[in-house]
C-alpha positions as CSV (number, residue, x, y, z in Angstrom):
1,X,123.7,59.6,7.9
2,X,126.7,61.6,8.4
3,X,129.2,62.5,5.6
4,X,132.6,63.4,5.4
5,X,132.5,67.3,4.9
6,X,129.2,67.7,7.1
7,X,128.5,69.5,10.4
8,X,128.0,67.4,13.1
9,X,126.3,68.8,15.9
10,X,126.6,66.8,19.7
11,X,124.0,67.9,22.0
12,X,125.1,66.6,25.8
13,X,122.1,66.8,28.7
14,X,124.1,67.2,32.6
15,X,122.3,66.3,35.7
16,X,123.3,65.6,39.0
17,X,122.7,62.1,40.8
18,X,119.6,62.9,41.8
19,X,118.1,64.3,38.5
20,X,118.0,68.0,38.8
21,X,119.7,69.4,35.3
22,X,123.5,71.4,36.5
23,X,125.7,73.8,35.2
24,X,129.4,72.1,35.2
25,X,132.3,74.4,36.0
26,X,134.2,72.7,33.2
27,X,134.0,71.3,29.9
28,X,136.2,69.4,27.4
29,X,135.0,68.1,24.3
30,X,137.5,65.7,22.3
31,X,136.5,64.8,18.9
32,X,138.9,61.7,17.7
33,X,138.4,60.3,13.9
34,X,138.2,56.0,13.2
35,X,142.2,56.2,13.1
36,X,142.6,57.1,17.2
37,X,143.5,60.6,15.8
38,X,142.6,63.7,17.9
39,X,140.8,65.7,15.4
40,X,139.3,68.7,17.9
41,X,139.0,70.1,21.2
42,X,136.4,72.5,22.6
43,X,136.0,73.5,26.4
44,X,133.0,76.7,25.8
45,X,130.3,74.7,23.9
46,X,127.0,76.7,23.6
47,X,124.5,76.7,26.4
48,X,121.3,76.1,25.2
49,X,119.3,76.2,28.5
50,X,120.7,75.3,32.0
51,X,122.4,72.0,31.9
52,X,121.8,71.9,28.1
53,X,124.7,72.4,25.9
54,X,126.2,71.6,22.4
55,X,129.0,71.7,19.8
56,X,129.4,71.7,16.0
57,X,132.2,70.4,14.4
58,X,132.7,70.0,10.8
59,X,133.9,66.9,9.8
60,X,137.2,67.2,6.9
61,X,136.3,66.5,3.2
62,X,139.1,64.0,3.2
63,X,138.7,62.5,6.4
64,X,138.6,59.0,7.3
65,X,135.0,57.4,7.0
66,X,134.2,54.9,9.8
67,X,132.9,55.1,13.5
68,X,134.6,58.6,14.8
69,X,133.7,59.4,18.8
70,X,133.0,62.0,20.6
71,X,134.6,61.9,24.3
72,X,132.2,64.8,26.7
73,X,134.1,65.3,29.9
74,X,132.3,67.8,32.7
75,X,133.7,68.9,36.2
76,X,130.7,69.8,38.6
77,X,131.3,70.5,41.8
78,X,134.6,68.3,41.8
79,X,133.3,65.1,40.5
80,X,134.7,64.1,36.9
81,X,131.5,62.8,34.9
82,X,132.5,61.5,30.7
83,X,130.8,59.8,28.0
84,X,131.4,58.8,25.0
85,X,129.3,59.5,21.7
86,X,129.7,57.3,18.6
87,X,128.9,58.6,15.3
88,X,129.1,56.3,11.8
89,X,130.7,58.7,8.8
90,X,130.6,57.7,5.1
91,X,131.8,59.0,2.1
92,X,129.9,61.7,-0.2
93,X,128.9,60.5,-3.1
C-alpha cells in the first residue's frame, strides 16, 4: 500500500523490438494525481544499469487519495515508446 506523504519509487525496464535492453536519448516522466492534475515532471531519472532506470517522487501529505498514474515516455533512436503506470494511494492513518 501507498500512502499519501510516502515515496513512491517507479522503476521502468527499455528494450528495443527485438529484446536487447537500450539507452533512450530522452526521457519524460509525468506524474498526474486521481483529479487529472499534473503533480511532477522529471526528464534525468537514475540509471540503474543499461536500459534500467527509476524515479522517486514523494507523494503530498494532503494530496488526493485514489488511483494517481504515472505516464513514462522514452525517445530511442526516433521512435516515441510510453506507458502508463497506475498506482492506488490511501490515506495515513
Amino acid at each position: 500500500m501507498i500512502f499519501l506523504g510516502e515515496t513512491v519509487c517507479i522503476e521502468a525496464i527499455i528494450k528495443d523490438f527485438v529484446g536487447n535492453l537500450v539507452d533512450p536519448e530522452k526521457h519524460e516522466i509525468e506524474i498526474y494525481d486521481p483529479s487529472g492534475s499534473l503533480m511532477a515532471t522529471f526528464t534525468a531519472p537514475i540509471r540503474e544499469d543499461k536500459g534500467k532506470y527509476y524515479i522517486c517522487y514523494t507523494l503530498p501529505q494532503d494530496g488526493l487519495t485514489g488511483l494517481w498514474k504515472a505516464v513514462w515516455k522514452v525517445t530511442a533512436n526516433e521512435i516515441i515508446e510510453k506507458e502508463e503506470i497506475d498506482f492506488f494511494v490511501e490515506e495515513n492513518g
